[in-house]
C-alpha positions in Angstrom: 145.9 93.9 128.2 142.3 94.6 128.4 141.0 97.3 131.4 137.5 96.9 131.9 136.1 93.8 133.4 134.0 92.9 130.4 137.4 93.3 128.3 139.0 90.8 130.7 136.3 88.0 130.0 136.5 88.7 126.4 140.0 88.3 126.5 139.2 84.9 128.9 136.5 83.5 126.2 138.6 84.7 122.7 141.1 82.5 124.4 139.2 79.0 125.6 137.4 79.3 121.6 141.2 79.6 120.0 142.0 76.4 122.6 138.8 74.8 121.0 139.3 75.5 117.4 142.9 74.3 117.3 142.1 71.2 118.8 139.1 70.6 116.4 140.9 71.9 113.5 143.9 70.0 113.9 142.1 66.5 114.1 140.1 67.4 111.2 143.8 68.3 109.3 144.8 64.6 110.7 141.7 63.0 109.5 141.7 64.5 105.9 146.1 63.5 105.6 145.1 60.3 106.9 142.1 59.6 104.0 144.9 60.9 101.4 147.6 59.0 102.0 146.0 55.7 102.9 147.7 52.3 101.8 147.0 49.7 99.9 145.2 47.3 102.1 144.0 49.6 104.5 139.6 50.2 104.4 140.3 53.6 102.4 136.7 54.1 102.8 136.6 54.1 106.2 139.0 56.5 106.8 137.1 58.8 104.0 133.8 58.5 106.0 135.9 59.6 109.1 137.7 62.7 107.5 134.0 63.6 106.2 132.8 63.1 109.9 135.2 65.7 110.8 134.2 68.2 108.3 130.7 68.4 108.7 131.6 68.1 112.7 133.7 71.4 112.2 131.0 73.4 110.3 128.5 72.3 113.3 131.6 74.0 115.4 131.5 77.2 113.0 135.5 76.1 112.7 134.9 76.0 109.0 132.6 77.5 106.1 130.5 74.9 105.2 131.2 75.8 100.7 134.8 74.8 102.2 133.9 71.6 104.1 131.3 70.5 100.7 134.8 71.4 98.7 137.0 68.9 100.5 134.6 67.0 101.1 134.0 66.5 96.9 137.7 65.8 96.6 137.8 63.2 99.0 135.0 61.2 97.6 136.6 62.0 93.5 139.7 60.4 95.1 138.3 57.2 96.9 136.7 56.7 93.3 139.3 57.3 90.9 141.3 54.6 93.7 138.9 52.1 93.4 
């Protein structure tokens, strides 16, 4: 537990970002599982141009590294091509 005031709203802030970044992080996670595993049918497309959405929306947020974002990003559009 933190002593000094300013420790206290660091401990306040460190905690509302973690909030933040587990929210964002875990509907990027959803977006990219649901591009992968996509059925047959379904506008696989779409739901690629969403998960990318998401990535470049959690490099704006400083969630991600953006190298790591262009990486998934790569494999999502190789695998919406090798499907089609």
């Amino acid at each position: 537990m933190a002593n000094t005031k300013s420790g206290i709203k660091r401990m306040r802030q460190n905690e509302a970002r973690r909030a933040r970044n587990r929210a964002l992080r875990s509907k990027l996670r959803t977006a990219v599982k649901t591009a992968r595993t996509v059925e047959p049918g379904v506008d696989r497309a779409g739901a690629v141009a969403e998960a990318i959405r998401a990535l470049d929306k959690a490099v704006t947020k400083g969630v991600m590294h953006r190298n790591t974002a262009a990486r998934r990003k790569s494999g999502l559009a190789r695998g919406l091509a090798a499907a089609r």
